[in-house]
N, C-alpha and C positions, 0 to 999 in steps of 0.2 A: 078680929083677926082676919083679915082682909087680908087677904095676899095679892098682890099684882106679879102677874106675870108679863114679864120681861120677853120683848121679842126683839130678835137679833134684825139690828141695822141690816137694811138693803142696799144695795154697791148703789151709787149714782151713776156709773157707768153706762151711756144709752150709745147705741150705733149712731145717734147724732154727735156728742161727745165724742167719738173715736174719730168722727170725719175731720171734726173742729179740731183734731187733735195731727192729722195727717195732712191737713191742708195749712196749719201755721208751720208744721215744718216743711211742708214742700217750700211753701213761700221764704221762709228763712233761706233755705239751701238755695234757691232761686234768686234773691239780691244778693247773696256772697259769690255765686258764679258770676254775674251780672257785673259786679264791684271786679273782681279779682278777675277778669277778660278785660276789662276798660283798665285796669292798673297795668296790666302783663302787655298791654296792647300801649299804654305812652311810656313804659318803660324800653321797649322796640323802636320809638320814635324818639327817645332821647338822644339828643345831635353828640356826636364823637368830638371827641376834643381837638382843637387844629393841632396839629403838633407840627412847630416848621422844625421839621428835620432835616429837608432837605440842604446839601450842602457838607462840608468839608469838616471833621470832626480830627482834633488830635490828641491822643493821649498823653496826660499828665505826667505820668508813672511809666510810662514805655513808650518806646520810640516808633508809633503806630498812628496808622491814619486810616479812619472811615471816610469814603464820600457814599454819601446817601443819595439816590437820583429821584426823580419824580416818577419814574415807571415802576417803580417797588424793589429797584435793585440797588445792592452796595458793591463795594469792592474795599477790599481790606488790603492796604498797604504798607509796609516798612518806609520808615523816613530814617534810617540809619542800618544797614543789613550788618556791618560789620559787630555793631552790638549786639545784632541779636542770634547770631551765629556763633559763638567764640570757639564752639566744637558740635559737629554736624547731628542734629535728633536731640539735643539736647533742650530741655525750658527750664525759664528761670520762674519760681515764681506759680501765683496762678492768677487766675483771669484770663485774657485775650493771649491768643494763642503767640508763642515769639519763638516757635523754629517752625520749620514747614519754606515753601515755595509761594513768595508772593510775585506779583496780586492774587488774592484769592477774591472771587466773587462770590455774591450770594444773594437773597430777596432779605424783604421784611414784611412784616407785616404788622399797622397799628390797630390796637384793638380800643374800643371806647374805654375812659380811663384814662390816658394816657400811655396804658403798658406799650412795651416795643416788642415783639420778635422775630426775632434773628435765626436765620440760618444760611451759613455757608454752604460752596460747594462741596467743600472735604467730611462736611458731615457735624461741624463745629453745630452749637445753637448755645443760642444766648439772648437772653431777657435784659429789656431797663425799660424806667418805670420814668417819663418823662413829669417833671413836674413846675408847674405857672413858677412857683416862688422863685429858681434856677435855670430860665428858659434855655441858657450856654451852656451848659454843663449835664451830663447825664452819667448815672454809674451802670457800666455793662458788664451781667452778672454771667456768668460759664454756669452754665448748668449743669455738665459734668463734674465739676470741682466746687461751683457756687462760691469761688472767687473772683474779686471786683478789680476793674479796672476802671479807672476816671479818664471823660472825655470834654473835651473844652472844643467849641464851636469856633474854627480859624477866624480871625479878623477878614474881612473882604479889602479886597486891595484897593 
């Protein structure tokens, strides 16, 4: 009747161990900054979309016209005032604005992506999202109402 006594396991845990243990995660956290600076860094280098915007824009749906310029500026015109007047302050409708004092000017600004935006002098702003498959045509969204207007790219004479 031999009895053995049992002795309780000892941790393997040595300050060697712990180093080997803080030194694979420094290294770990060190190729994912490594990785994710070289992502975030050709993400920054990714080329903007062309978007040939520039030039004369008329609306499908209302009797309005964009010209886009090469210096970041538009101007927003009536091609029919008597339609869009029938009684004064009044609009028809939503999207692009159709009572007010034209020409109204404004800038734009493209952003990579193709998105567009728009802001008037009156205070207007408006978003479209240019896209390859429709390069004549773009929907311009009121961002106050987030109603559409369609634009179609004038024939050149």
């Amino acid at each position: 009747m031999n009895q053995q006594t049992t002795q309780p396991k000892k941790s393997k845990i040595t300050p060697v161990g712990i180093m080997e243990l803080v030194l694979v995660c420094l290294g770990v956290t060190f190729v994912v900054l490594v990785f994710g600076m070289a992502a975030r860094q050709k993400i920054r280098e990714a080329p903007t979309i062309a978007v040939p915007i520039v030039g004369d824009w008329t609306s499908s749906d209302k009797p309005l016209r964009l010209a886009f310029q090469p210096d970041r500026t538009l101007v927003l015109t009536s091609t029919n005032p008597s339609q869009l007047h029938p009684d004064a302050g009044s609009t028809e409708g939503a999207g692009a604005p159709v009572s007010g004092t034209y020409p109204v000017s404004g800038t734009y600004m493209l952003q990579p992506g193709g998105k567009i935006l728009i802001k008037l002098n009156n205070g207007s702003r408006y978003t479209a999202e240019w896209k390859a498959t429709s390069p004549n045509r773009f929907d311009l969204i009121d961002d106050a109402t987030e109603g559409v207007t369609t634009f179609d790219r004038e024939k050149q004479k």
